[in-house]
C-alpha positions in Angstrom: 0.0 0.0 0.0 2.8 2.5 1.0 4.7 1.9 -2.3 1.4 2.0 -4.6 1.1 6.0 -2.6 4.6 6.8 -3.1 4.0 5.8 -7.1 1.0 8.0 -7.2 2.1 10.4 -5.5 5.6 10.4 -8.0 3.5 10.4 -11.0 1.3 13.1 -10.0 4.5 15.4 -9.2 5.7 14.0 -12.3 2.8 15.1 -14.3 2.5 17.9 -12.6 5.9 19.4 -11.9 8.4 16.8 -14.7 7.8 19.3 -17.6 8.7 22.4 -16.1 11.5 21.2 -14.0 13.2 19.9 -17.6 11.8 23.2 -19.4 13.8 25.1 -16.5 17.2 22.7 -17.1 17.0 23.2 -20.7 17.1 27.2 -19.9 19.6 27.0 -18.1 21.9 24.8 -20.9 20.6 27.3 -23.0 20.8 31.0 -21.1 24.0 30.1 -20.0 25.5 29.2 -23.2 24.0 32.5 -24.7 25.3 34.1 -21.9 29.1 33.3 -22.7 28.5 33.4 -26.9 26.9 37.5 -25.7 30.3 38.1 -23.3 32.7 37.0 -26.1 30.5 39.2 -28.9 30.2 42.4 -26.6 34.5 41.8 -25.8 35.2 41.4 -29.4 33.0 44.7 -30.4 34.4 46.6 -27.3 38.3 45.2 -28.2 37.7 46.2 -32.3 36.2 50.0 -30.7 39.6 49.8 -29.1 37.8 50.3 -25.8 40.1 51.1 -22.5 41.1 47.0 -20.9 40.0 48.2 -17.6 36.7 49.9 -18.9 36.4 46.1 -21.1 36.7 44.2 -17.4 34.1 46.0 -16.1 31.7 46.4 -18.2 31.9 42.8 -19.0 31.4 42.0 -15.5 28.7 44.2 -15.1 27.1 42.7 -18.2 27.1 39.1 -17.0 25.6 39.8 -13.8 22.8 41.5 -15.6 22.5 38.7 -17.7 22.5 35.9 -15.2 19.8 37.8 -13.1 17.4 37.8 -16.0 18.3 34.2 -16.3 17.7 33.4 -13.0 13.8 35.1 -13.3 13.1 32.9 -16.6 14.0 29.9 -14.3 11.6 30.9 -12.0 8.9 31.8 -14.6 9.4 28.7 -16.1 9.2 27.0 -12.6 5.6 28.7 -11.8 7.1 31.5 -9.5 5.3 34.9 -10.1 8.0 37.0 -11.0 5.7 39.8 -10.3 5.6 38.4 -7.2 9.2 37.8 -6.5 9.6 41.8 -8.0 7.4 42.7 -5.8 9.4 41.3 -2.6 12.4 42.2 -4.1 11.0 45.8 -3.6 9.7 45.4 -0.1 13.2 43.8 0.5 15.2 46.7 -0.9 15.9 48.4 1.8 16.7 46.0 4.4 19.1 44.7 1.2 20.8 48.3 0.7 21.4 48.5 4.7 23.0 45.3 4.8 25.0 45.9 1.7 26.0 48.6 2.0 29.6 48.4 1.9 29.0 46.3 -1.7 26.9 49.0 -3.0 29.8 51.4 -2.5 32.3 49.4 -3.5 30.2 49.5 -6.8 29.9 53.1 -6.7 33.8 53.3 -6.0 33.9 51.2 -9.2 31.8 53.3 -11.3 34.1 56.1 -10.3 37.6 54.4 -11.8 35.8 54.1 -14.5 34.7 57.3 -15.2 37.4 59.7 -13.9 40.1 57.0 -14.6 43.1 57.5 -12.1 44.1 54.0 -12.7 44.4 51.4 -15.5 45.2 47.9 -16.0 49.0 47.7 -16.0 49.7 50.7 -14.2 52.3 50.8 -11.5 50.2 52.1 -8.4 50.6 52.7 -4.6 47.5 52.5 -2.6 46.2 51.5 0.9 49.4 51.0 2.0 50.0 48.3 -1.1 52.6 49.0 -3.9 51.7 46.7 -7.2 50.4 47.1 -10.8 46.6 46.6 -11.3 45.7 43.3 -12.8 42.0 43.4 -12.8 39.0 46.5 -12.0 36.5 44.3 -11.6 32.5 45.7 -10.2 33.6 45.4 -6.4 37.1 45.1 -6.3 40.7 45.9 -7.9 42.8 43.5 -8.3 46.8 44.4 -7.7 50.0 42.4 -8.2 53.4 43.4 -6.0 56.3 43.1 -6.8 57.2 39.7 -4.8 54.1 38.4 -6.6 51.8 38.5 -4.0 48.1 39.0 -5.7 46.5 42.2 -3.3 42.5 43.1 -3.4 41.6 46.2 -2.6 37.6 46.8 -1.9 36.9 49.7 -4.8 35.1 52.0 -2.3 38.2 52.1 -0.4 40.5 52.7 -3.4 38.2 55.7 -4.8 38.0 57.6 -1.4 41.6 56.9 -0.5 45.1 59.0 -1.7 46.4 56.7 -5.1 49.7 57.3 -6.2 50.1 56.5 -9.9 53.9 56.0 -11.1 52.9 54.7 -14.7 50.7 57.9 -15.5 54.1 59.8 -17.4 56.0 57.0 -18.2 58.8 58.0 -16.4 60.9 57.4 -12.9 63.1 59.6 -11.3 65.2 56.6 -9.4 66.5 58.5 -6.4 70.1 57.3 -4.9 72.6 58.6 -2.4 76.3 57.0 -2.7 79.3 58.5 -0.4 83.1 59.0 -1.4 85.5 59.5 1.0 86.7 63.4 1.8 89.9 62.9 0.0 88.4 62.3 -3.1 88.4 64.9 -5.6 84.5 66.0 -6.2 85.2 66.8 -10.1 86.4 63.6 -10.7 83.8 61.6 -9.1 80.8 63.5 -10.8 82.6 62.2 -14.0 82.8 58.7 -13.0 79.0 58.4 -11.6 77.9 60.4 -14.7 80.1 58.3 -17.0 78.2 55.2 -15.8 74.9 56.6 -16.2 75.3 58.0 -19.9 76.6 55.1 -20.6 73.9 52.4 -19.7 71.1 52.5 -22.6 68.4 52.2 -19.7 68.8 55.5 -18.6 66.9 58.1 -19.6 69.0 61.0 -21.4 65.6 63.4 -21.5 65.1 64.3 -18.6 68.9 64.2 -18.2 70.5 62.4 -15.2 72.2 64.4 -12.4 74.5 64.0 -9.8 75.3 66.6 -6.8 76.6 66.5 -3.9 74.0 66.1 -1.4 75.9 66.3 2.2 79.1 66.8 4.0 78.4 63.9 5.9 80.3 62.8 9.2 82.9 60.1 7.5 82.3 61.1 3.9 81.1 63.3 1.1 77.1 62.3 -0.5 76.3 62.7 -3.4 72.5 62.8 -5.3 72.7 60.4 -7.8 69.3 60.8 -10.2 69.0 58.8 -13.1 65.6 58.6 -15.0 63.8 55.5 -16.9 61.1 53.6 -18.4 58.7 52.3 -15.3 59.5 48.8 -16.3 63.3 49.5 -16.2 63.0 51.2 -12.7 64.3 48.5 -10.4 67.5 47.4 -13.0 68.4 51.0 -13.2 68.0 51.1 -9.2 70.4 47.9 -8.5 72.2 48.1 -11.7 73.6 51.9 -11.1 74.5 51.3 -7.8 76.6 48.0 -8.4 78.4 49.9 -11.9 79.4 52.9 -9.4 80.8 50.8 -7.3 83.2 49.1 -9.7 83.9 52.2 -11.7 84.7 54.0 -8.4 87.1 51.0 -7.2 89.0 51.5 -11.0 89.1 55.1 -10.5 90.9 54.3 -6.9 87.8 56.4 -5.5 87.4 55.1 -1.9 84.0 54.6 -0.9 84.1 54.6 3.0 82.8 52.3 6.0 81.9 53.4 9.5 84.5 52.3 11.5 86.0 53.6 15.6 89.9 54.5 16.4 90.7 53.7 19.5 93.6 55.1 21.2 94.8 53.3 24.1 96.9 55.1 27.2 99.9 53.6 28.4 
């Protein structure tokens, strides 16, 4: 008896429910797949427009959500659900929604913003929140950043758009900022020459703006000097290490002594 009212009652849901619960798989297959073939249309339209890559990520993004939510209703139309209905609590809901999200509704906003007043870009060379990288992905909520020891860093975008954003890619060029010392015997023309020799000389540096060196400080135990190269962004860090290691050999050939803290120490008899 229990198994004959388990059949019925699997036939009538079945009969009653079997059509529209295939009807809703079958939009799903379907939306989804025209969800991805509408993505890769709207990137290739947007890449052929030569549209900005971080405008391309977001918009994308924004589209696909879009899409998914109207995919999500036909499901439930499909299904029997009033979508009047579910509009309708969506509504009533709003507000308890927008309280609780808040912090993802500005994030949004904060995303909107990049977009529009564009401080940053993908492949720039930015310092934010405390986090130096260059941005990989503006996505709706967040941006994406990779530093330079290859950590990936996700900064929320309401945080990024309110905060201070230091943008080192925006001219194209670095001012790399170095100090080196000679001792007090050396003679100062001669070491300018030497430093500015290696600088001229290495294809990395920039020639406009031209490179300078100073002297910086009569320091206790020797003479600094304000080394300031210039370069490409990406060629920042080799002319950083790479002008500091050539100074040092060419100063060693020159017999220019770079000194070391060190203590006399005089002993009474």
């Amino acid at each position: 008896m229990d198994l004959e009212k388990w059949t019925d009652l699997g036939l009538t849901f079945a009969k009653n429910y079997g059509i529209k619960i295939i009807g809703a798989i079958v939009i799903w297959i379907i939306g989804s797949w025209l969800i991805k073939k509408a993505n890769k249309m709207v990137a290739k339209v947007m890449t052929k427009a030569n549209y900005d890559a971080s405008l391309q990520k977001f918009l994308l993004n924004l589209i696909s959500w879009i899409l998914k939510i109207l995919l999500f209703l036909a499901i439930l139309s499909q299904l029997g659900v009033e979508t009047t209905s579910f509009a309708a609590i969506l509504a009533a809901a709003g507000l308890a929604i927008g309280m609780a999200l808040q912090g993802s509704l500005g994030n949004f906003a904060g995303g909107v913003l990049l977009m529009v007043f564009k401080p940053i870009k993908i492949g720039d060379l930015i310092e934010a929140q405390g986090e130096l990288g260059v941005v990989k992905e503006i996505e709706i909520f967040t941006t994406k950043i990779l530093t330079p020891t290859n950590k990936e860093v996700i900064i929320p975008n309401g945080t990024l758009s309110n905060g201070n954003i230091t943008n080192y890619s925006t001219e194209g060029k670095l001012r790399v900022d170095l100090t080196i010392g000679v001792s007090y015997d050396a003679d100062i023309k001669q070491t300018k020459d030497v430093i500015m020799h290696v600088l001229t000389s290495n294809s990395q540096v920039l020639q406009d703006p031209e490179p300078t060196v100073n002297v910086s400080e009569l320091a206790d135990s020797s003479v600094n000097f304000a080394v300031r190269p210039w370069s490409t962004v990406d060629d920042y860090w080799d002319v950083y290490f790479g002008t500091l290691e050539k100074c040092k050999i060419a100063l060693d050939a020159a017999g220019i002594e770079i000194p070391y803290p060190q203590v006399d120490i005089h002993k009474k008899a």
